[in-house]
C-alpha positions as CSV (number, residue, x, y, z in Angstrom):
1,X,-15.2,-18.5,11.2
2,X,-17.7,-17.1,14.0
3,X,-15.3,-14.4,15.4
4,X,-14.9,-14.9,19.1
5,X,-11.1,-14.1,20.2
6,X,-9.7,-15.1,23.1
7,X,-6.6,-13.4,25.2
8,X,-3.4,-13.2,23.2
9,X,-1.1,-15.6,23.7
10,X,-3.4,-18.1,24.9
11,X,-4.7,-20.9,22.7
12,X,-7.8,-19.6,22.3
13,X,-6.2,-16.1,20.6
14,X,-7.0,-14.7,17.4
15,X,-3.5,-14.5,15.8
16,X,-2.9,-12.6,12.4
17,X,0.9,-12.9,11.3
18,X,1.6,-9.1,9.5
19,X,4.4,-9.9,7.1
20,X,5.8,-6.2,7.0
21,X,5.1,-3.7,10.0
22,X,5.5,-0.5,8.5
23,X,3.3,2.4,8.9
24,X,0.3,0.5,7.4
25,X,0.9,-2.7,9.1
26,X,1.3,-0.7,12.7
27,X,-2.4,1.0,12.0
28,X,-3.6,-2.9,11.0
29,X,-2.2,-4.6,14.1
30,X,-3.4,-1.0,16.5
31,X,-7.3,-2.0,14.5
32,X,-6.8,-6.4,15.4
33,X,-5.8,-5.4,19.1
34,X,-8.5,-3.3,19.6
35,X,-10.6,-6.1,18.4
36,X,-9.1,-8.2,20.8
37,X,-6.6,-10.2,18.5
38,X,-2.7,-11.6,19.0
39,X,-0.2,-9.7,16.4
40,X,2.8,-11.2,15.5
41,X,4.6,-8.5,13.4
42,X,7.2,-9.7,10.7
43,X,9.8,-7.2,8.7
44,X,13.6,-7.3,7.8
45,X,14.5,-5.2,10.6
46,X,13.7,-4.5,14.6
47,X,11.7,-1.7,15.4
48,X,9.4,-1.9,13.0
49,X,6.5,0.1,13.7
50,X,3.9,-2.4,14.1
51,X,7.0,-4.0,16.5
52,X,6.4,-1.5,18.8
53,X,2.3,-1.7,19.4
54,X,2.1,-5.9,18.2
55,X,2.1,-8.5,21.5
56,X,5.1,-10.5,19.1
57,X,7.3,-9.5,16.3
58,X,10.1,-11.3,14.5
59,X,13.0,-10.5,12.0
60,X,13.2,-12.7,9.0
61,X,14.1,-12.1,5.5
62,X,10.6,-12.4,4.0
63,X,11.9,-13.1,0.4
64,X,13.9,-16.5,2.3
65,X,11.5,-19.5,1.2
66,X,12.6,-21.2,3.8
67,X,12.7,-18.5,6.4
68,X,9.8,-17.5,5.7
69,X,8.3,-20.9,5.8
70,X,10.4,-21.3,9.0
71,X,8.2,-18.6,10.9
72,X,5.0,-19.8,9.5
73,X,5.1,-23.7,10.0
74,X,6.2,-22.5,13.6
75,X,3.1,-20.3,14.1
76,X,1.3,-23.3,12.9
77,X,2.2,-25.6,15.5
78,X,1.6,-22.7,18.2
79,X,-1.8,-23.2,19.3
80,X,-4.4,-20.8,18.8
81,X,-8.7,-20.5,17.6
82,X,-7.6,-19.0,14.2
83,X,-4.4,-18.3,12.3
84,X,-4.3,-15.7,9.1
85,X,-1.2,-14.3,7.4
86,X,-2.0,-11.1,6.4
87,X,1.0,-9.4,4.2
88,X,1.8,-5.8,4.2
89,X,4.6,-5.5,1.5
90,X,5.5,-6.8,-1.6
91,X,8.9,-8.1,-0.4
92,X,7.9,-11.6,-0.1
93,X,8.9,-15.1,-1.2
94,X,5.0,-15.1,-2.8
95,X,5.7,-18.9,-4.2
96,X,6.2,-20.0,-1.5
97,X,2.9,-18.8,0.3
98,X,1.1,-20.0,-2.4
99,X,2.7,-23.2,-1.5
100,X,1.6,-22.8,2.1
101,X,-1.7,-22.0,1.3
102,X,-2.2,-25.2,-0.7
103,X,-1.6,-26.9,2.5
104,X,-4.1,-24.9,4.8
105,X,-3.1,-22.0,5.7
106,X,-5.1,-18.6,5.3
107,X,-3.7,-16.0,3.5
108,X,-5.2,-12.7,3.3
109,X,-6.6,-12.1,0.4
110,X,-5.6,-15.2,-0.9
111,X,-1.4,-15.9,-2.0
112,X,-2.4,-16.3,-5.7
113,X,-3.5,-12.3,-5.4
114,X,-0.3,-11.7,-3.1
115,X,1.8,-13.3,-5.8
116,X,0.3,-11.4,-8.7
117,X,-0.1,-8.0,-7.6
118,X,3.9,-7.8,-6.4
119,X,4.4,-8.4,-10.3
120,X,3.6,-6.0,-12.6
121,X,3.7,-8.4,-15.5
122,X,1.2,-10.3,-13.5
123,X,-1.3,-8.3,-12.6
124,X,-1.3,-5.9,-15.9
125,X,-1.7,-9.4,-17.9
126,X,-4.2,-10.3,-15.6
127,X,-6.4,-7.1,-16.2
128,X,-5.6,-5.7,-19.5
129,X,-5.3,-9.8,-21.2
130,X,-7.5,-11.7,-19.3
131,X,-10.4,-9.6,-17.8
132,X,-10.4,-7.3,-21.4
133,X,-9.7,-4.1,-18.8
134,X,-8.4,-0.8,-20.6
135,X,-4.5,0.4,-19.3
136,X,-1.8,1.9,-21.1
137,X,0.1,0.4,-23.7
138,X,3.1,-1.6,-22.6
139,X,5.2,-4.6,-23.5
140,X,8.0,-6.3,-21.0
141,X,11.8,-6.4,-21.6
142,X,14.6,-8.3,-19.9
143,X,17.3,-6.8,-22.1
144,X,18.5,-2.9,-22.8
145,X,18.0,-3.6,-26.6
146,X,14.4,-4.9,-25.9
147,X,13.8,-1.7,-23.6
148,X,14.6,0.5,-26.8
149,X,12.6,-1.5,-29.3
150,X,9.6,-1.0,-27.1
151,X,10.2,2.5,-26.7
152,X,10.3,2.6,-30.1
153,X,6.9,0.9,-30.7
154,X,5.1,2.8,-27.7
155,X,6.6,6.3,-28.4
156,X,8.3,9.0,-26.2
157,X,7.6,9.6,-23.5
158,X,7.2,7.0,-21.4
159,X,7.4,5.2,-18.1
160,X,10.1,2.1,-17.5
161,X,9.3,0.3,-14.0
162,X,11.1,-2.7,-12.5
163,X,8.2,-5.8,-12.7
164,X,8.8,-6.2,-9.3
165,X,9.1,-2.7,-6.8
166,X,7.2,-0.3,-4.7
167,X,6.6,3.4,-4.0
168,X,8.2,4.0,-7.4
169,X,11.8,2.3,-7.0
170,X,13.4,2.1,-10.1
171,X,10.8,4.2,-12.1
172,X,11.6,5.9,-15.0
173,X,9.7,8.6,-17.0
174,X,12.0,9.0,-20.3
175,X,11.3,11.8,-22.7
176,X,13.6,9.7,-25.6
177,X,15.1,6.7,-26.7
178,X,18.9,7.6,-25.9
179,X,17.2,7.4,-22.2
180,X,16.7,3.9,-22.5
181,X,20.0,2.6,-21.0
182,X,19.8,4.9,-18.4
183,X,16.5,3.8,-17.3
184,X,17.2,0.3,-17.5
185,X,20.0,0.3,-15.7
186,X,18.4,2.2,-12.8
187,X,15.3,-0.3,-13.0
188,X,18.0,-3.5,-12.4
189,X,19.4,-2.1,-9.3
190,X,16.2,-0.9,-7.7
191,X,14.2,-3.9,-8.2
192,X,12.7,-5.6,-5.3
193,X,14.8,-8.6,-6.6
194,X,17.7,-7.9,-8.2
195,X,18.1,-7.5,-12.1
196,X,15.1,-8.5,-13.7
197,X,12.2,-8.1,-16.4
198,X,10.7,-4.5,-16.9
199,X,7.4,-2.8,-17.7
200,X,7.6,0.4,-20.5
201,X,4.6,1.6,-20.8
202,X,3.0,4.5,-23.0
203,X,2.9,7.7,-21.3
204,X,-1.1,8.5,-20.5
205,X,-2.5,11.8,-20.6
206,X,-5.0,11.3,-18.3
207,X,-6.5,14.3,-16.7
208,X,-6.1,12.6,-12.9
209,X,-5.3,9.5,-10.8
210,X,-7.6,8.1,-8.3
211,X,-6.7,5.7,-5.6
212,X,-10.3,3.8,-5.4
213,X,-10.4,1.4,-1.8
214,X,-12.2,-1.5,-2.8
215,X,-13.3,-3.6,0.1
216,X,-14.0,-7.6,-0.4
217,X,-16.3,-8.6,2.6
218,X,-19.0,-11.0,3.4
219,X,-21.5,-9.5,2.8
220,X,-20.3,-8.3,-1.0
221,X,-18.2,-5.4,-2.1
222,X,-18.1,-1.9,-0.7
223,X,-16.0,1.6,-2.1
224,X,-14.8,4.2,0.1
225,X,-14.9,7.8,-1.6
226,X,-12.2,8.3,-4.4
227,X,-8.9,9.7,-3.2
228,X,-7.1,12.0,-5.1
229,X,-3.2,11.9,-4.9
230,X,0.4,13.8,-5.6
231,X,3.3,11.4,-6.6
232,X,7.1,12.0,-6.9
233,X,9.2,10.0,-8.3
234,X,6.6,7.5,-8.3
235,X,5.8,7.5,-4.3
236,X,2.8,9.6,-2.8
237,X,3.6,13.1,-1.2
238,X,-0.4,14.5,-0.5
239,X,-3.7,12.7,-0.7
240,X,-7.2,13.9,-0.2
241,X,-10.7,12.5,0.1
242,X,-13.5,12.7,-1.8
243,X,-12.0,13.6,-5.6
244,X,-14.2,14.8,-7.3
245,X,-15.7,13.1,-10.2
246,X,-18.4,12.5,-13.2
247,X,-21.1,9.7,-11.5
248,X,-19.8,8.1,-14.9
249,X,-16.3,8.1,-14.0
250,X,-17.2,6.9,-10.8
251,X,-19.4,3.7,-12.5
252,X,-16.6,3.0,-14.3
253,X,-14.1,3.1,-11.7
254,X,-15.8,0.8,-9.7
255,X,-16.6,-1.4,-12.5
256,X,-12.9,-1.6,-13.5
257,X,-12.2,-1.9,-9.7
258,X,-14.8,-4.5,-9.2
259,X,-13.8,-6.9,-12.0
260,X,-10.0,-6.7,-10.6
261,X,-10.9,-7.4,-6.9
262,X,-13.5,-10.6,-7.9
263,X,-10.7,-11.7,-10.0
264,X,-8.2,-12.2,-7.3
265,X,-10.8,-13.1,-4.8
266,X,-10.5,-13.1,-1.0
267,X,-11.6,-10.5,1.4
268,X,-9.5,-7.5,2.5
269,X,-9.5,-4.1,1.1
270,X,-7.5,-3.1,-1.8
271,X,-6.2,-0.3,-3.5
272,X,-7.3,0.3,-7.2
273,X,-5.1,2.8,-8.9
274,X,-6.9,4.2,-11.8
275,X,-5.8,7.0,-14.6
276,X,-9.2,8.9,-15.8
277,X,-9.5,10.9,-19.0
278,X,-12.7,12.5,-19.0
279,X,-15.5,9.9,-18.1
280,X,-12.8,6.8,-19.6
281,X,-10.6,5.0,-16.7
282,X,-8.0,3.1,-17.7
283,X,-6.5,0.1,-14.9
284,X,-3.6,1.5,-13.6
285,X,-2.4,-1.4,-10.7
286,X,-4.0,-2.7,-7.3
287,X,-2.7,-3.4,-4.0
288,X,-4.0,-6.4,-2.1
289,X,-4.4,-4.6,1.2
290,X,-4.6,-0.9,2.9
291,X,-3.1,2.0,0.4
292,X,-0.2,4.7,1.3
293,X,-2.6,7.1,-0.2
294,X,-5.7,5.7,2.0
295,X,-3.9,7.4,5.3
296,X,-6.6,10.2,4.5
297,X,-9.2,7.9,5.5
298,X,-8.2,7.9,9.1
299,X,-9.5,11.6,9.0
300,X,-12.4,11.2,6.7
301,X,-14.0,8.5,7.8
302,X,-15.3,6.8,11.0
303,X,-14.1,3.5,9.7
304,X,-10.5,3.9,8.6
305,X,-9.1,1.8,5.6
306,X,-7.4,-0.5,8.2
307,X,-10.3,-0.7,9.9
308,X,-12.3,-1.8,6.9
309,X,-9.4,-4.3,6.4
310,X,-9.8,-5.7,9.8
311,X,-13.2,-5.9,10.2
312,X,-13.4,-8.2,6.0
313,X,-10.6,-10.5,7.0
314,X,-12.3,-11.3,9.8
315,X,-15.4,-11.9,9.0
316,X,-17.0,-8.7,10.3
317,X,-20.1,-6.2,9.3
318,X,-18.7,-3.7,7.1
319,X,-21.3,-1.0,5.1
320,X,-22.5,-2.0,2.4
321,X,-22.3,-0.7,-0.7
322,X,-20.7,2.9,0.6
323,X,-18.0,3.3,3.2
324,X,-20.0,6.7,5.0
325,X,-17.5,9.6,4.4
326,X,-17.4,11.8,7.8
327,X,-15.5,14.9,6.3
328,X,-13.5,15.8,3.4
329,X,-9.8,15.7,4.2
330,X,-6.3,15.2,3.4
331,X,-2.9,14.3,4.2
332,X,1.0,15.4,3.6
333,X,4.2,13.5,4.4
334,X,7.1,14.5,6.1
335,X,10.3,12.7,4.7
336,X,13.6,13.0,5.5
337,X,16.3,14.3,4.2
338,X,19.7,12.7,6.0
339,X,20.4,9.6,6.7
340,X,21.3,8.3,10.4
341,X,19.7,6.5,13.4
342,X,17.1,7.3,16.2
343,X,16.0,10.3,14.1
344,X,13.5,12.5,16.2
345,X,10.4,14.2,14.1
346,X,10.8,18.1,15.5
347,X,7.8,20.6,15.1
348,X,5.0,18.4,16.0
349,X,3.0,20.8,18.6
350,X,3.2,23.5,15.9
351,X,1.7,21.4,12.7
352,X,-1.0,20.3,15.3
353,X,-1.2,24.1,16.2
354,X,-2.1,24.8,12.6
355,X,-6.0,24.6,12.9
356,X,-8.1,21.9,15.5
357,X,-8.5,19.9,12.3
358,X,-5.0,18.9,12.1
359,X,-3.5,15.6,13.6
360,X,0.2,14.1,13.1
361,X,1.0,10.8,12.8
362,X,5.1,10.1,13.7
363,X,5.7,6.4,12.8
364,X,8.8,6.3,14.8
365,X,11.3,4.2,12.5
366,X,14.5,3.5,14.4
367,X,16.8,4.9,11.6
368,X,16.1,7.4,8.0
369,X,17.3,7.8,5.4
370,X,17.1,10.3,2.6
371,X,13.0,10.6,1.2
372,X,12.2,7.8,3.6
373,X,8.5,8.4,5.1
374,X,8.5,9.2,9.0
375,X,5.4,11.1,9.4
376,X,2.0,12.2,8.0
377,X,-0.4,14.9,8.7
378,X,-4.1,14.4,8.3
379,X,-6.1,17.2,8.1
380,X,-10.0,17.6,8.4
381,X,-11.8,20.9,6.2
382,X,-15.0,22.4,5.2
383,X,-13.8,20.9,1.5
384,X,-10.9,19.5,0.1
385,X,-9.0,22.4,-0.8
386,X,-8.9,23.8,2.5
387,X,-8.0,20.7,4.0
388,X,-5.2,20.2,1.6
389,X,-4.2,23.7,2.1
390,X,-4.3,22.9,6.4
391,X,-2.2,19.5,5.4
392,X,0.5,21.4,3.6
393,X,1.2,24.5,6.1
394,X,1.5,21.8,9.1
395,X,3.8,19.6,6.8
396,X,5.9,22.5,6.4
397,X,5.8,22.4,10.3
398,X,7.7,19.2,11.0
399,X,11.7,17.9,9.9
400,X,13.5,14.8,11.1
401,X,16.7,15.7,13.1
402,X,19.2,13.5,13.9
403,X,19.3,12.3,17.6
404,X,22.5,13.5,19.9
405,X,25.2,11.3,20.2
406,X,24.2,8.6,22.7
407,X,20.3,8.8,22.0
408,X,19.9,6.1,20.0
C-alpha cells in the first residue's frame, strides 16, 4: 500500500487492530499514533496498557474463534484506507486467523507464522525438520509415561515446556527422571491452553543466549545488534545491547535467523532466540513481533524495535542491512511481589536519579500479581557493563506498593 493515513476514526484512517496491549503492544500503538494511524487495542482485560494511549480498545477472549472473529469481521465492515491485525501475544485462537486471512484480511506477519510460532512443536519442526537448522535434542509427549521415556533417551538434565506458553509458564529444568511427574504436571496447568502436548528437550551447554531482532521489510532483511539476556524461571530479568560476539557467531546467527524469518514470510520484526557454543548457534525459538528482551533498544538505538516494527508493516524505509546502534545499553525489570489492584510503582525519581543515562518505564497495569512485570529501567553507558551495572542499582530503586483503600 502507498502509506498516506488519514485522521483516526475517519474512513480514510490507517487502523492496525493490536491483539494484546501489554507493554509491547502500548510501545507499538505509541510508534502507529505517532505515524498518524487509528489503534484499536484488544486484550482479556480493561486497562491494558496500550488501552490507555490507543484511540479504541476492546475486551474479548482472544482464544474465542468466534469472539475473536466477532471483533474482526466488525472492524471489517467499519470503513477505513487500510486494515492490519497485528498480534502481540500468543494467546490467540491462531486457526481461526488463518481462516480470516484466507478471506482477505492482513495479518501481521502473516497467521500461518502467528499460528506456528505460538506452538513449540510447530516452529521447532519447522526449523530443526524442515529448514535442516541445528537446536537441541527434543521429542514431544502427551502422557507422563512418554515424558519419562524421553527423558530417558535425551538424558538429565533437561528442560520440559508446555507446546503452547510464554515468558516461561510451565517450564521445567529437571536434574532426574523421578522429576518427570512433577514437571509434567506443572506443564498441564500452565499451558496457554489447558492440558496438552509437551516439549523435553536436551539440556545445552551453550556458553550464551542471544536475542537477535530480525526485521522483514521492503526493501529486504535488516539485524539490530545482538542482545544479551538474564532469564528466571524462563522469563527475562536484564537485557543489554550489543553482546559481544565472534563475526562468525554473528554470520551464523543471522543465517540461522535469516532462513527462520524467509520461512514464515511477511514483514514485521521478530525475535530469534539463539544458544551459541563457541562460533556454533543452535535455533532456540522466534517470536513473530517486537521481543521482551528488545526493551533495550529503546535506549540503544534511534529506531526502537517497535519502531522498526511499525515502520516494515507499513510499508516504510527501514536501514538496510544494519539497524545503526546509538549507544550500548541495558535494561532491568521491576516485578512485583503481592498481589492486589491499582498497584503504584514507588521510587521512580530515585532510579532516574541514578546517573542522566537512566530512564524508567511504569507500564501502569490496573492490578499485580506476584513476578508480574510493571516496570523497566533502560539505562545508557560508556559499555555494556556499566550500563548494566546503572540498570541494576536503579532497579533496586523501584517496588510496587499496593494502593490505599479507595485508590483503585
Amino acid at each position: 500500500m502507498g502509506f498516506a493515513p488519514g485522521p483516526p476514526l475517519t474512513d480514510a484512517a490507517v487502523r492496525l487492530v493490536l491483539l494484546g496491549s501489554g507493554e509491547l503492544g502500548r510501545e507499538v500503538a505509541i510508534e502507529a499514533i505517532r505515524l498518524g494511524c487509528e489503534v484499536l487495542a484488544v486484550d482479556r482485560y480493561a486497562g491494558a496498557p496500550a488501552m490507555q494511549v490507543a484511540q479504541r480498545h476492546a475486551v474479548i477472549d482472544m482464544t474465542d474463534p468466534s469472539a475473536l472473529r466477532a471483533l474482526l469481521e466488525a472492524e471489517r465492515g467499519r470503513p477505513c484506507a487500510h486494515l492490519l491485525v497485528v498480534p502481540e501475544l500468543e494467546a490467540i485462537a491462531t486457526p481461526e486467523l488463518v481462516a480470516l486471512e484466507a478471506d482477505g484480511l492482513h495479518v501481521v506477519p502473516t497467521a500461518r507464522a502467528v499460528r506456528l510460532t505460538m506452538d513449540r512443536e510447530g516452529i521447532r519442526r519447522l526449523a530443526a525438520e524442515e529448514l535442516g537448522l541445528p537446536t537441541s535434542g527434543y521429542r514431544f509427549c502427551e502422557s507422563e509415561a512418554e515424558v519419562a521415556e524421553a527423558v530417558g533417551v535425551l538424558g538429565a538434565p533437561c528442560v520440559i515446556k508446555p507446546v503452547m506458553s510464554s515468558s516461561g509458564k510451565g517450564q521445567t529444568v529437571i536434574r532426574s527422571v523421578e522429576d518427570a511427574s512433577r514437571a509434567w504436571a506443572y506443564a498441564q496447568e500452565s499451558g496457554r491452553v489447558g492440558a496438552s502436548r509437551v516439549i523435553v528437550e536436551a539440556f545445552v551447554e551453550f556458553d550464551y543466549e542471544i536475542t537477535l531482532l530480525t526485521v522483514r521489510h521492503s526493501g529486504g532483511t535488516s539485524f539490530c545488534a545482538p542482545i544479551g539476556h538474564v532469564q528466571e524461571d524462563g522469563d527475562y530479568r536484564e537485557s543489554w545491547q550489543p553482546h559481544p560476539m565472534s563475526a562468525a557467531a554473528l554470520e551464523a546467527s543471522r543465517a540461522v535467523a535469516t532462513a527462520v524469518t524467509d520461512a514464515l514470510g511477511g514483514t514485521g520484526v521478530f525475535g530469534v532466540e539463539l544458544f551459541v557454543q563457541g562460533d556454533r548457534v543452535l535455533f532456540s525459538e522466534v517470536s513473530p513481533r517486537p521481543h521482551d528482551t528488545g526493551m533495550v533498544t529503546m535506549a540503544t538505538q534511534q529506531l526502537s524495535e517497535f519502531a522498526l516494527h511499525v515502520r516494515a508493516v507499513l510499508g516504510l524505509p527501514v536501514p538496510i542491512g544494519e539497524v545503526p546502534l546509538l549507544s550500548p545499553g541495558a535494561t532491568a525489570v521491576c516485578l512485583a511481589t503481592a498481589a492486589g489492584g491499582a498497584p503504584r510503582v514507588t521510587g521512580v525519581a530515585a532510579a532516574m536519579a541514578v546517573d542522566p543515562g537512566v530512564d524508567v518505564r511504569v507500564f501502569s497495569k490496573p492490578d499485580a500479581r506476584p513476578g508480574r512485570r510493571m516496570a523497566v529501567v533502560l539505562a545508557r553507558g560508556d559499555d555494556t557493563d556499566a550500563a548494566r551495572g546503572l540498570a541494576r542499582a536503579a532497579a533496586a530503586l523501584l517496588a510496587v506498593e499496593q494502593s490505599p483503600p479507595g485508590a483503585g
